[in-house]
C-alpha positions in Angstrom: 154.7 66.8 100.9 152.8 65.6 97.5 149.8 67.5 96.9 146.2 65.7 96.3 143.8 66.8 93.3 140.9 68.4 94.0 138.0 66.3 94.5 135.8 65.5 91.6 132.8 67.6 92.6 134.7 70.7 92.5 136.9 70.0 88.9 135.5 71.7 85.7 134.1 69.9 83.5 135.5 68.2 80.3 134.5 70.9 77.8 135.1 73.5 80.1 137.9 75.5 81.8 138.3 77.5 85.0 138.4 80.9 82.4 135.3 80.6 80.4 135.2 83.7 78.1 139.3 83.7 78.3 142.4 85.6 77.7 141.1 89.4 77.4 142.1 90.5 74.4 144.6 93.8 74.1 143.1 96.7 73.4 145.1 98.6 70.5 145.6 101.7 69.7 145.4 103.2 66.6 148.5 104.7 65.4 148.5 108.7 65.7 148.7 110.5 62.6 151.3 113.2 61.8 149.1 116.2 62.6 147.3 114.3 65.6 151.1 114.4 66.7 151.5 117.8 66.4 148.2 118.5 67.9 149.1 117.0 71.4 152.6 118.9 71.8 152.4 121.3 74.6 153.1 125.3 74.2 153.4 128.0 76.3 150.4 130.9 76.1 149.8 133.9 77.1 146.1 134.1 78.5 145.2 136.7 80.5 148.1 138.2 81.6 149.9 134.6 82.7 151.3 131.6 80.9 149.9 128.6 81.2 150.7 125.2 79.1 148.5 124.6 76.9 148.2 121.6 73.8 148.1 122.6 70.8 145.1 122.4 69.7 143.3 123.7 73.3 145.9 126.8 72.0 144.1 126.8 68.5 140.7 126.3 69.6 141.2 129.4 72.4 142.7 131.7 69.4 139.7 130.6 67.4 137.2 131.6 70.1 138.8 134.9 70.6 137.9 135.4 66.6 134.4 134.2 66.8 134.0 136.8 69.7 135.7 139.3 67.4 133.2 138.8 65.1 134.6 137.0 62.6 132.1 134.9 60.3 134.4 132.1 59.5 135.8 131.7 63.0 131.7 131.8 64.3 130.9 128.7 61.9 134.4 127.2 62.3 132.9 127.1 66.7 129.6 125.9 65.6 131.0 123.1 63.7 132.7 121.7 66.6 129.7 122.5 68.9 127.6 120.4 66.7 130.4 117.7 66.6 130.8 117.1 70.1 127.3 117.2 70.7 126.3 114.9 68.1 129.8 112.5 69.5 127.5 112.7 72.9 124.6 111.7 72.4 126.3 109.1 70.4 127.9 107.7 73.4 125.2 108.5 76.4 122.0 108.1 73.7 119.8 111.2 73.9 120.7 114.2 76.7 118.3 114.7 79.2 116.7 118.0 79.1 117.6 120.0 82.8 114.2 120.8 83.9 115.4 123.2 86.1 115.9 125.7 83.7 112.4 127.6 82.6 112.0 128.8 79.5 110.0 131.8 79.6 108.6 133.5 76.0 106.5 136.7 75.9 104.5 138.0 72.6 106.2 140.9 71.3 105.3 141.6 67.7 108.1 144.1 67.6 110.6 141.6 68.2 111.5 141.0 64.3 112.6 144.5 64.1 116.3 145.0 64.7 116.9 142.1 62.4 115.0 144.1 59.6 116.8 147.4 60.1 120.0 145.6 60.8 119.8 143.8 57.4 118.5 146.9 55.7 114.8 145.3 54.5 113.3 147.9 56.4 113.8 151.1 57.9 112.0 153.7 60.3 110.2 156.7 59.1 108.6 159.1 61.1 105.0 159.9 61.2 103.4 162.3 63.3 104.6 161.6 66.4 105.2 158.0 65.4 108.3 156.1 63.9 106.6 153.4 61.4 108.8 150.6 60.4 108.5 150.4 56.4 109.7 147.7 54.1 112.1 149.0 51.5 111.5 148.8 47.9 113.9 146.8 47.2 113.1 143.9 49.9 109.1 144.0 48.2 110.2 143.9 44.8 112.3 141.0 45.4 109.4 139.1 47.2 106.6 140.3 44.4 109.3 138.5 42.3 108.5 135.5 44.0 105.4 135.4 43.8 105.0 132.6 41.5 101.5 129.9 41.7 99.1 132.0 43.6 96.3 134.2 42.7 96.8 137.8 42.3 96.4 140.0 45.5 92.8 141.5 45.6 92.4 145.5 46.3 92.8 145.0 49.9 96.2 143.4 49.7 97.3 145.5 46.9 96.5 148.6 49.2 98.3 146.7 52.6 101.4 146.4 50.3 101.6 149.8 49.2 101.0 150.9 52.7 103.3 148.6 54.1 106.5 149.5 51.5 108.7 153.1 51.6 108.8 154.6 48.4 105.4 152.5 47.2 104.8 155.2 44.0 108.0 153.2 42.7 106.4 149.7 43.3 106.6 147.9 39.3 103.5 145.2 39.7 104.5 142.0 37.5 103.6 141.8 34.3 101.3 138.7 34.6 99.1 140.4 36.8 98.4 142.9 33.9 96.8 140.1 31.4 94.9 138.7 34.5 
């Protein structure tokens, strides 16, 4: 039994063919490198109490986590690094991340919220008045910002007296020399 051709009406055209955008090309890989190689081998870890199989790198990344939680600087920025990476990799492949709008954001005045940071990094420190502990700028942290004061005007009585106040140990405040000739 011979087969007929298709009818005219339903052939493709000279030009064209019955596969118009063609053959779809093969998608490559690129070749792994040596350490991306040793990256992807599995290990056994100990987390928690069990083994579990880990790659790796999830293995490094963990052990670099539990240092950042330790407290270690480099570890901390080491984390942030690939925080920023991945996010920045995101948004590069969805385009910009939708803020969840469930979440509220709730922010209260506190104008004693600056505190811990200043008696943690030693700029300030408490001093007891009265009944009150005062929270004083040390010497050391004024000097270093009357240093600084470079371009503006110098501070009329009023400032002068607020800076003083403001600063432990103020009779050992130098002034800058400028402020002499002014």
């Amino acid at each position: 039994m011979t087969r007929k051709p298709p009818p005219e009406s339903g052939r493709f055209k000279s030009p064209n063919s019955g596969n118009p955008r063609g053959r779809p090309k093969k998608i490559r890989q690129p070749p792994l490198s040596p350490i991306d190689t040793v990256l992807s081998e599995t290990v056994t870890a100990l987390q928690d109490g069990m083994q579990r199989d880990l790659t790796l790198q999830d293995a490094v990344e963990f052990s670099l986590l539990k240092e950042a939680f330790a407290g270690k600087k480099m570890a901390q920025r080491k984390i942030m690094t690939m925080i920023e990476k991945r996010h920045a990799a995101r948004i590069k492949k969805n385009g910009a991340l939708p803020r969840n709008p469930n979440i509220p954001c709730l922010t209260e005045f506190d104008p004693r919220n600056a505190d811990a940071p200043l008696l943690l990094l030693g700029i300030a420190a408490l001093e007891k008045f009265e009944t009150v502990d005062l929270l004083k700028l040390n010497l050391w942290a004024v000097q270093a910002a009357l240093s600084r004061w470079r371009g503006r005007a110098r501070p009329n009585p009023d400032e002068i007296s607020s800076i003083r106040s403001a600063t432990r140990e103020s009779d050992k405040l130098r002034w800058p020399r400028r402020w002499n000739d002014e």
